[in-house]
C-alpha positions in Angstrom: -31.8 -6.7 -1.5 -28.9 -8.0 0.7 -27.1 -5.7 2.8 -23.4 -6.5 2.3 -21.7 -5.0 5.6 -18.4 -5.8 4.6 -18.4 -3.8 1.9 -20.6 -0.9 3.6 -17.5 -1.1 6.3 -14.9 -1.0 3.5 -16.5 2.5 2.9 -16.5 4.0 6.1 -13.1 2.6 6.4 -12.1 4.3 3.1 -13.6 7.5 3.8 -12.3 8.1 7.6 -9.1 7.3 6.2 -9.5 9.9 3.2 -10.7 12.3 5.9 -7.2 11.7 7.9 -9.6 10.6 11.1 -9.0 7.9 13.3 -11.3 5.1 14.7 -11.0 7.0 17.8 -12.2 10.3 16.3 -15.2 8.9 14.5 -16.3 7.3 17.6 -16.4 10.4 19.7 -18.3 12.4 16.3 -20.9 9.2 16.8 -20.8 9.1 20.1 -20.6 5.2 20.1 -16.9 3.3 21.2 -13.7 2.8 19.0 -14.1 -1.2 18.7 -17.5 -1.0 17.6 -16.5 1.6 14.7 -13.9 -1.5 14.0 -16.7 -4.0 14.0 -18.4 -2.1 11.5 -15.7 -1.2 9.3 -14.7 -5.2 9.3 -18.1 -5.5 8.6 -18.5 -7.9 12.3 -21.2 -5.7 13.1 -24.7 -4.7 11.5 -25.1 -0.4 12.8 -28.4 0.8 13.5 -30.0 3.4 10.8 -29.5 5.8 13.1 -25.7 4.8 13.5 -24.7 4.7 10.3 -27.1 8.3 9.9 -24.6 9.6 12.3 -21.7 8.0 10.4 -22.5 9.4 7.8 -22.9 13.3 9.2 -19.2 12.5 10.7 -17.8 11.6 7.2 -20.0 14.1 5.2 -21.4 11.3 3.0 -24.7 10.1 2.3 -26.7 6.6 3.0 -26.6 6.0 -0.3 -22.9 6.3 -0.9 -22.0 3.7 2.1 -25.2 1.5 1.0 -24.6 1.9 -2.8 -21.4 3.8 -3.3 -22.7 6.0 -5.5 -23.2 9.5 -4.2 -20.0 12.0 -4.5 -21.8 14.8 -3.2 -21.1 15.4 0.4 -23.4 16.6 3.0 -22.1 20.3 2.8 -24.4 23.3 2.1 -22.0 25.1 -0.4 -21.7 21.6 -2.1 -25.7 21.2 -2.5 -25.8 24.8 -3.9 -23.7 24.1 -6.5 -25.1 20.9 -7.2 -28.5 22.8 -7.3 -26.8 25.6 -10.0 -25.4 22.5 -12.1 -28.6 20.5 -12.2 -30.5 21.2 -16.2 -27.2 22.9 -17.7 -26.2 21.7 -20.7 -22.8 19.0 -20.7 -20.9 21.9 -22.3 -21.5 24.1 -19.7 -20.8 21.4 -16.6 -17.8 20.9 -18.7 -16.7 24.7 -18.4 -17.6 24.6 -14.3 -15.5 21.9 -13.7 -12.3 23.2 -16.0 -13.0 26.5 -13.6 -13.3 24.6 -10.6 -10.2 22.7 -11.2 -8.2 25.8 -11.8 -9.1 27.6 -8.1 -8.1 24.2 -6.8 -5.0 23.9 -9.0 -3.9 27.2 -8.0 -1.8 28.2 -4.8 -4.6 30.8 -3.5 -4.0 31.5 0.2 -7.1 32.1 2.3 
C-alpha cells in the first residue's frame, strides 16, 4: 500500500478547519512549528507515526480516518461509550438512537 500524503494532508487540513483551529493552534497542540503543519497538510512533508499520533489527539480523529478516511468516531470517551451501547443492536433500534440524538441536537437546550 502507497501512502498518499496529499490526500492524508487534505484531511488534516479539512478537519482543523472543521474544528475552527488555525495552523498556528495545531502546531502548539503537537508541539512541532506552523510551516511544518503546512508541509503536511500540502502533503510536502511525510510526519512521523508519532506526529501524525499527535495530530490526530489534537483533531480527535483516528489514524485510520487520516490514513483511510473512514472512521467518524472521534477519540472522545462519551463518544466510545455510545459507540460501545450501539454495537449488536438491531438497525431499527440504531435508527431510533439517532432520530433521538438528532432531536437534543436540534433543539435550543442551554447548558
Amino acid at each position: 500500500m502507497t501512502v498518499n500524503w496529499t490526500l492524508i494532508g487534505k484531511r488534516i487540513k479539512d478537519r482543523r478547519i472543521k474544528l475552527k483551529l488555525t495552523q498556528e493552534q495545531l502546531a502548539e497542540k503537537v508541539k512541532t512549528s506552523n510551516i511544518y503543519i503546512c508541509r503536511i497538510e500540502l502533503g510536502a512533508a511525510s510526519p512521523t507515526l508519532t506526529i501524525l499520533l499527535q495530530i490526530c489527539k489534537a483533531l480527535g480523529c483516528s489514524i485510520s480516518y487520516l490514513i483511510e478516511g473512514t472512521e467518524v468516531i472521534q477519540y472522545d470517551p462519551n463518544a466510545r461509550e455510545i459507540y460501545k451501547l450501539l454495537d449488536g443492536c438491531s438497525p431499527y433500534k440504531i435508527q431510533v438512537v439517532s432520530k433521538v440524538i438528532k432531536s437534543i441536537l436540534d433543539a435550543d437546550v442551554v447548558t
